[in-house]
TORKOL-4160 file (C-alpha; in steps of 0.2 Angstrom, whole numbers, padded with zeros to 4 digits, m for minus):
75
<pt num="1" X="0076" Y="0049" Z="m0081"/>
<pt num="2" X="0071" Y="0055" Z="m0063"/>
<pt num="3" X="0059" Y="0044" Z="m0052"/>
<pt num="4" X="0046" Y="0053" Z="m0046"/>
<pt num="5" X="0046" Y="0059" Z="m0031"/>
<pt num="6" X="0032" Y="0049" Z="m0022"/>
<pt num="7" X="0040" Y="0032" Z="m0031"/>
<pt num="8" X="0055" Y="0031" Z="m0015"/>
<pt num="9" X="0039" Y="0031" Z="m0002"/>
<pt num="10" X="0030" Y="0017" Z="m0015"/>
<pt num="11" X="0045" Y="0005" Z="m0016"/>
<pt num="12" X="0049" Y="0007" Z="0005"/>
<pt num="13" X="0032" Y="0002" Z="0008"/>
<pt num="14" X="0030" Y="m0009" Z="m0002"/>
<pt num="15" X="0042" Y="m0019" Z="0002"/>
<pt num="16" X="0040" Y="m0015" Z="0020"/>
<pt num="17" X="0020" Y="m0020" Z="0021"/>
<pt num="18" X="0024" Y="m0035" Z="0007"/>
<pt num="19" X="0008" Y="m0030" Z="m0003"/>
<pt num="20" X="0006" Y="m0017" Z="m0018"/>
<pt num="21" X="0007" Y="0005" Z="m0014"/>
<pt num="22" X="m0014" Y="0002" Z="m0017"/>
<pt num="23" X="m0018" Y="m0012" Z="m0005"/>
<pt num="24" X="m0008" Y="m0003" Z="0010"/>
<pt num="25" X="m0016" Y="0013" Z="0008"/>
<pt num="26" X="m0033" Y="0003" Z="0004"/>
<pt num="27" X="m0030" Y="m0004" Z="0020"/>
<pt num="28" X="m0029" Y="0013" Z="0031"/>
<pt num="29" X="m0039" Y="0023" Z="0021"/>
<pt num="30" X="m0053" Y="0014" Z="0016"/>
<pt num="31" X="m0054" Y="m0002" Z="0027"/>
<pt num="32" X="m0050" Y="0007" Z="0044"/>
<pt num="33" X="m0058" Y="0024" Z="0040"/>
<pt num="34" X="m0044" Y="0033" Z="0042"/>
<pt num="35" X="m0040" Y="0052" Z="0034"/>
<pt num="36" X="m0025" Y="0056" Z="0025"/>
<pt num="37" X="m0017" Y="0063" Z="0038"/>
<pt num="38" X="m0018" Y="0049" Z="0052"/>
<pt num="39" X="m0011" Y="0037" Z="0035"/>
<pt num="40" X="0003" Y="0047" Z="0032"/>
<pt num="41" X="0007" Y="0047" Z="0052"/>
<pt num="42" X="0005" Y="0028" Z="0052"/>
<pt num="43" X="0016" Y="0025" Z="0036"/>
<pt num="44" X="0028" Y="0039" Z="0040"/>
<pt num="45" X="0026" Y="0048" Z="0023"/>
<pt num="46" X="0019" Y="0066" Z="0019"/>
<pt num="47" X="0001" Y="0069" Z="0018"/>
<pt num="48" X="0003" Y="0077" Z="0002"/>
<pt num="49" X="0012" Y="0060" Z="m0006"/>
<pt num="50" X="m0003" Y="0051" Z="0003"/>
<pt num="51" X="m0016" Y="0061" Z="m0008"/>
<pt num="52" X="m0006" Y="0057" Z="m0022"/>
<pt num="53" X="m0009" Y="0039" Z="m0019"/>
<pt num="54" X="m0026" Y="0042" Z="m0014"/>
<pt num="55" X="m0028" Y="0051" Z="m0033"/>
<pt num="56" X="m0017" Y="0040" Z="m0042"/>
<pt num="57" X="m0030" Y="0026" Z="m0035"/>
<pt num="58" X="m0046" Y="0032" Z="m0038"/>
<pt num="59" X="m0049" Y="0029" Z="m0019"/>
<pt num="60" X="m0058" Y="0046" Z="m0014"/>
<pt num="61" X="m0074" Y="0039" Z="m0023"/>
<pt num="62" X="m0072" Y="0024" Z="m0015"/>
<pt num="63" X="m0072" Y="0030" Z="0002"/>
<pt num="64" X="m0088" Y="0044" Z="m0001"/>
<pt num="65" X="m0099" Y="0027" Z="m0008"/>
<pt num="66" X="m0092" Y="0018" Z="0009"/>
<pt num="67" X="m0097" Y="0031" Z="0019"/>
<pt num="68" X="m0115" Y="0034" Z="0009"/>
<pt num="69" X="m0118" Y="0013" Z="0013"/>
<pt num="70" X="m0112" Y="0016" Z="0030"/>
<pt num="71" X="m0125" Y="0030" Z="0033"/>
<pt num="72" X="m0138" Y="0022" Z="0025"/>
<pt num="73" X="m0138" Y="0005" Z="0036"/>
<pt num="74" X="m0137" Y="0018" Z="0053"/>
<pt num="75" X="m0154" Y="0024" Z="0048"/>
């Protein structure tokens, strides 16, 4: 059976940031604010596999409802 592609990336990070493929990208994406782009610069993976993860977690929604909070306490 082939691993997926985007599986090498997982187990190298997670090893790496000793925390699961969700909590580091969590971390960059939603905690910092960060786009896909400047997380996949930070971790040293592809953008596309960072939208994967991004996907694969559910975080886009996450992040919009962050942001809509975020706005809301500015007003």
């Amino acid at each position: 059976m082939n691993m997926h592609p985007y599986q090498k990336y997982k187990e190298k990070l997670e090893k790496g940031h000793s925390k699961s493929m969700e909590e580091v990208i969590r971390e960059l994406y939603i905690e910092r604010d960060e786009g896909p782009s400047v997380t996949a610069r930070e971790l040293g993976i592809p953008r596309q596999a960072v939208l994967h993860f991004i996907h694969e977690y559910d975080l886009r929604n996450e992040k919009h409802e962050n942001m809509a909070k975020h706005n809301k306490l500015k007003q």
